[in-house]
N, C-alpha and C positions, 0 to 999 in steps of 0.2 A: 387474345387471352387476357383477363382480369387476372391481375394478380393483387394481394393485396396488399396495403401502401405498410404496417406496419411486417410483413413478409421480405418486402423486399430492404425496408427499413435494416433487417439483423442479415439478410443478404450483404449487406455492403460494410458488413463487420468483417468480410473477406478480402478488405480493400479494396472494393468494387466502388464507380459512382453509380447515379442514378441510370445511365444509359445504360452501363454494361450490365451491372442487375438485373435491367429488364430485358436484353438479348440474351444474357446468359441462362436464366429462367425460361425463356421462350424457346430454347435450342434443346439443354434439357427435357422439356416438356416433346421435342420433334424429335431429335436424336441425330436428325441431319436436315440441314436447309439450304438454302440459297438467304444470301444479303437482305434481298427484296423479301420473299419471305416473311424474314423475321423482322423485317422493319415493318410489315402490316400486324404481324401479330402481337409484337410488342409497343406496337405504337410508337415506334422511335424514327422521327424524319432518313428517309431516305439515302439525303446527303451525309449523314452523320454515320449510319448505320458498318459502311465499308472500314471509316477509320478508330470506329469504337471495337468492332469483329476484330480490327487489327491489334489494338490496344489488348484484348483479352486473348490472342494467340499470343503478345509475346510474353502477359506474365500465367501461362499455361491454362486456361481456361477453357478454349478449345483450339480446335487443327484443323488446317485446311486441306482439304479434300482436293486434290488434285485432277483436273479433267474440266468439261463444260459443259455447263456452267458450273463456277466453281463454288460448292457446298462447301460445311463446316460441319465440324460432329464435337459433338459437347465432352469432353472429358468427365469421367466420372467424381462427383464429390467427392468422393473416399482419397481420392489420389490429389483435388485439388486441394483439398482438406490439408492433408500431409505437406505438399510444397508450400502452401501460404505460412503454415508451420513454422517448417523448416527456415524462409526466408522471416519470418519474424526471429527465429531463436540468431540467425546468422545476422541479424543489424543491429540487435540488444549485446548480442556479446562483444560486436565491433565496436561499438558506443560505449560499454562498460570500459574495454580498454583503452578508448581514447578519453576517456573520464580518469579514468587510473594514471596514463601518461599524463596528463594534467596538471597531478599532484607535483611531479620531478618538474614543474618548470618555474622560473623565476615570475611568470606573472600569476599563477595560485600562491606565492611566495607574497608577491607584493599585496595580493587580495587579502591575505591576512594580517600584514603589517596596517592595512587600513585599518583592518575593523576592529584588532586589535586599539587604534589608535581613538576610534569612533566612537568604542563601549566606554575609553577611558574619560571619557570627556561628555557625555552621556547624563542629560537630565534623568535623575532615579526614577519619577518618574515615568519614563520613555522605556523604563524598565519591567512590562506588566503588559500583560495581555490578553484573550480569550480566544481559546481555541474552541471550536465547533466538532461536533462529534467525533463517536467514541474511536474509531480508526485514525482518525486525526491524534488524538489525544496522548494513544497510544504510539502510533508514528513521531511524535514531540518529547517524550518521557525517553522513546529509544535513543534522540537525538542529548537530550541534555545526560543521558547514561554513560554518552558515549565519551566524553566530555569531563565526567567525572573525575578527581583528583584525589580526593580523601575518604569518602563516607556518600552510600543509598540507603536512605529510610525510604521503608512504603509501610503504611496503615491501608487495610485494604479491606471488604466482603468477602465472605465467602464464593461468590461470583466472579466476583474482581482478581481475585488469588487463581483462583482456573486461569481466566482472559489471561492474567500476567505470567503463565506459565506457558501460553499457545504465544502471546506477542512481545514476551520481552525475556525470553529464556538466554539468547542469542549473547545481546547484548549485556547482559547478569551475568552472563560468564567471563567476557571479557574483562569484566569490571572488575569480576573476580582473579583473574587471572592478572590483574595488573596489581592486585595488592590492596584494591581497596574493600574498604570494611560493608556490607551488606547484611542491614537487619529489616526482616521484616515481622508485621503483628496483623495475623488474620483469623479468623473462627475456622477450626478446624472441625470437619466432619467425614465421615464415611464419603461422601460426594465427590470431597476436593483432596482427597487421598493422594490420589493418582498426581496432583500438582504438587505437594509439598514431596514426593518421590523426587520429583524433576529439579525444583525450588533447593532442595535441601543439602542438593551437592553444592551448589555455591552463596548460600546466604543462611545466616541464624536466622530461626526463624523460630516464635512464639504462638501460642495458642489464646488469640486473646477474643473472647467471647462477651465482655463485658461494656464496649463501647465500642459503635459501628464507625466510621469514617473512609473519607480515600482522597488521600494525599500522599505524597511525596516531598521527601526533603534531599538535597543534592548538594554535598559539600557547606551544610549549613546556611546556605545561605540561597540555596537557588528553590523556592515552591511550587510546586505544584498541585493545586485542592478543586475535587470535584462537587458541584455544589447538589447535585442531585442520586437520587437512590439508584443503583443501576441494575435494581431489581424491575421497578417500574417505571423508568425511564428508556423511550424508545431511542434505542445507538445515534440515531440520528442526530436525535434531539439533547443528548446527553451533552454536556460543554463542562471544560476546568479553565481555571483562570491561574495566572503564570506570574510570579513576583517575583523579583532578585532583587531581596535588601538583607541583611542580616538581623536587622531591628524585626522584622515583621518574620524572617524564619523562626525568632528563636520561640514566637508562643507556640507555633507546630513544635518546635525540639520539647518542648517541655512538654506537651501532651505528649507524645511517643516516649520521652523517657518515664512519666509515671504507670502508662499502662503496661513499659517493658519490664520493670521491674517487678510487677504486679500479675503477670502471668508468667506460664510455664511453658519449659521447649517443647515444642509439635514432636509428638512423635508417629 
């Protein structure tokens, strides 16, 4: 049996390797076999065939047929689909909480007494950097959000203002919820309605139609500016660049404060 190499490729997105892929594909395909069998028709050595059939009965893939010689019958996707599932969602939540017990212990304690100690003594410099696309970007904005102490400026598109109501509502609330001050200034239209709805429970937010940009500013002193349009800029390929000094935040402050006073609140 030909299967094909990029077929068996998104196969083994079930946490399969290459062998079991290809007996598990080949049993499917028969519904019941013998070893030997399916080691001709999937092309999988012989010797290997018995302990890889093993390997996919214990994480449910197929069952062995009891009698002689002894067959296997493929279990249906639908069902293996469901356990692979299941055993993904039951090792992300184990791992979340031994992430979570992490935080209570003296050595996440010591790990920030470093970096604490690290940033302090930190050429400015060493302070700056480019992030690579737009998930990324986004993914980094939520981290330095989270982090906040004082004050979130975002200047953003009308584009941008959507994306930041799908990837950063989460953490805007938090921000909000901790006291701190959240303004933002985006072209408001019929389109991105639906964002300043979401947006507007936890940040002032402006209609400003008269100068495009997208940047963020983070307790004054932390930026973040995206250098390209992200109307025609493919996500990929979209990148911001990352500065914390307060001399270089404060021309971003000063363009956000005149075009905040300069427009009117979104409604």
């Amino acid at each position: 049996m030909i299967v094909q190499k990029d077929f068996l490729n998104k196969i083994r997105e079930f946490g399969l390797n290459s062998y079991e892929a290809k007996l598990w594909t080949a049993l499917l395909s028969r519904g019941t076999a013998t070893a030997g069998e399916l080691s001709d028709i999937a092309n999988v050595p012989r010797s290997r065939s018995y302990d890889v059939l093993e390997s996919l009965e214990r994480k449910g893939f197929v069952i062995m047929k009891l009698g002689k010689p002894i067959k296997y019958i493929a279990v249906p996707p639908a069902d293996v689909l469901e356990r692979v599932k299941k055993v993904v969602l039951d090792d992300a939540d184990k791992q979340a909480k031994s992430l979570e017990k992490l935080k209570k212990t003296e050595v996440f304690t010591e790990l920030n007494v470093l970096h604490k100690r690290g940033v302090d003594t930190v050429d400015p410099m060493d302070l700056s950097g480019v992030i690579k696309g737009r998930d990324n970007i986004y993914s980094y904005l939520n981290s330095i959000f989270k982090t906040a102490k004082k004050s979130i400026l975002i200047m953003t598109t009308d584009t941008g203002f959507v994306k930041k109501a799908e990837s950063l509502k989460n953490s805007i609330k938090k921000a909000k919820e901790k006291g701190i001050k959240i303004k933002i200034l985006a072209p408001i239209f019929k389109s991105n309605k639906s964002a300043l709805n979401i947006l507007s429970k936890y940040a002032s937010i402006k209609n400003n139609t008269d100068f495009t940009s997208r940047f963020c500013v983070v307790d004054n002193k932390n930026v973040v500016f995206m250098a390209l349009d992200d109307k025609t800029a493919h996500p990929n390929y979209d990148f911001g660049v990352w500065v914390r000094t307060e001399f270089f935040a404060k021309s971003f402050l000063n363009i956000f404060d005149k075009f905040w006073n300069l427009s009117k609140i979104a409604k």
